[in-house]
N, C-alpha and C positions, 0 to 999 in steps of 0.2 A: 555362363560359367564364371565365377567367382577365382582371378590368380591365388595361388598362394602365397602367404606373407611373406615378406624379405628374410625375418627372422618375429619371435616373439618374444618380448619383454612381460618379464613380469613382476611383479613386485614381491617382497619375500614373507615380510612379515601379514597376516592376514588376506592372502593369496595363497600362499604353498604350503605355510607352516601357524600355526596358533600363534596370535601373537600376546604375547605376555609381557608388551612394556619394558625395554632392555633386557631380551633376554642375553643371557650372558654365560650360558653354561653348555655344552655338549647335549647332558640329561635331558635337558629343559625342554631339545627340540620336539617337535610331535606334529607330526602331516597332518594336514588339514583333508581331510575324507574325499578323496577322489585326485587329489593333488598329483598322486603319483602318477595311475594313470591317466590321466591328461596331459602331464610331460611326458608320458610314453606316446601316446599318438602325436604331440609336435614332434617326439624323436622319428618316428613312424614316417611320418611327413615328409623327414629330410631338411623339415625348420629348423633356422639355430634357434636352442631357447637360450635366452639373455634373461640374467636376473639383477635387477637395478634397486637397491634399497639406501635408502637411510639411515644411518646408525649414530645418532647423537649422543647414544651413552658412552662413543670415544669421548667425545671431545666435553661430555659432562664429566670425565673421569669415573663413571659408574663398571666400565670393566677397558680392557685393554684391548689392543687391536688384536694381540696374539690371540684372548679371548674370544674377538668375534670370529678370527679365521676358524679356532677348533669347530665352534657353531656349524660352521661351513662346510666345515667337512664333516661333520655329523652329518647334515644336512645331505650332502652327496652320499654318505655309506646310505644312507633310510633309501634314499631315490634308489640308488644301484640295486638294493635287494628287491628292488621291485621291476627292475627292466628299466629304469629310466636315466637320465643323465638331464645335466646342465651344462652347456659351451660355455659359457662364462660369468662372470659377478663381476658387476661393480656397484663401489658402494661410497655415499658420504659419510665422514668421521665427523662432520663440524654439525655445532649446534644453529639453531634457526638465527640464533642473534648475529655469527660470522656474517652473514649475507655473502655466501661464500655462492659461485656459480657450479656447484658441482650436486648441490641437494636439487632435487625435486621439488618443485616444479622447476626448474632451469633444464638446460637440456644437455649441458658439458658430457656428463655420462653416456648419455645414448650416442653422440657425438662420437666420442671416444668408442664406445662400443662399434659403430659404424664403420669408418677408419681403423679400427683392427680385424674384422672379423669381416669388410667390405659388402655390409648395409647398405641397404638403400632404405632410409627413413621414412621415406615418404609410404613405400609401401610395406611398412612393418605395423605390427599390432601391438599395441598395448596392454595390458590388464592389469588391475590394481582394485583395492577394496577401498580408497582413498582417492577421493576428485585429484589428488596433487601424481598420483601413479597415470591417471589418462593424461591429465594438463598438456602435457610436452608431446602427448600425439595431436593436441589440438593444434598447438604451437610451429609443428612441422612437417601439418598437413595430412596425416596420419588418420590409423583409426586406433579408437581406444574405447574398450570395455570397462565399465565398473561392475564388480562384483560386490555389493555393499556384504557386509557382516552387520550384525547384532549393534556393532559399536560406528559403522557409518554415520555421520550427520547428517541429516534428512535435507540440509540443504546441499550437499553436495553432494546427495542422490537427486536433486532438482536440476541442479548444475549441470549434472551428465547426459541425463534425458533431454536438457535442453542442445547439449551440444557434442556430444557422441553415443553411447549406446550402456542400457544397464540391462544385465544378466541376472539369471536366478543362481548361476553357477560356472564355474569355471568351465564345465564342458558345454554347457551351452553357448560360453564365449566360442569356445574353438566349435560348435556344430555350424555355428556362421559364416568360420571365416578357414574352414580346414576341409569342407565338401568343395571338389574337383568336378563333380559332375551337376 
């Protein structure tokens, strides 16, 4: 029998939502097909779902933080009409050049996230459609799923298989790590 995870992370853009390259607008948001319910079974669960993303187009100046909160909450009303919820978001504003410890792959976020919401990292889950959304479960002994898209690098679908685990889909990330029996 398989515990359940401490909480689930998951990454935002090409995990839960299309991702479109800064997106920057409310409209723009649009679930990625099964998204919702699969945060309804982590709600289901009684897992916190934690959502940890990247958002360089703060700090490119391509839109504003105010801009990426409305996203956010777009992003909440779509889940809500669907039965689902998110415990929390945290996200990086700085670009990759900062070398700032708060983007992905670093682990300050999830850190933070643990510490607030009283995580245990070790045995929390990962997902992500990008090597850098698992990395930090490599890092802190964790498990972490890739779910490659379309726009994966096939070598960071090499990466994954070599050192945590890749899915054909988000809910077969959670049929792994969300059966009790």
């Amino acid at each position: 029998m398989n515990a359940l995870p401490s909480a689930v992370f998951l990454d935002r853009d090409g995990t839960i939502i299309r991702d479109l390259t800064y997106l920057s607008r409310p409209e723009q948001v649009e679930l990625l097909d099964g998204a919702a319910e699969a945060i309804t079974r982590i709600n289901a669960a009684l897992v916190p779902v934690v959502v940890v993303t990247n958002q360089s187009g703060i700090g490119r100046g391509y839109f504003s933080e105010a801009g990426y909160k409305w996203t956010e909450q777009r992003l909440d009303e779509l889940l809500a009409e669907r039965g689902a919820h998110i415990d929390a978001t945290y996200y990086c504003p700085h670009m990759p050049e900062d070398r700032c410890k708060c983007r992905k792959p670093d682990t300050l976020l999830f850190e933070r996230a643990a510490a607030d919401l009283g995580i245990d990292l070790r045995s929390a889950l990962f997902i992500g459609d990008r090597f850098r959304d698992i990395e930090p479960a490599i890092r802190v002994g964790a498990r972490g799923v890739l779910v490659p898209t379309a726009t994966t690098p096939r070598d960071e679908i090499a990466r994954a298989m070599a050192s945590a685990r890749v899915a054909d889909s988000l809910s077969t990330a959670l049929d792994w790590y969300l059966c009790t029996n």
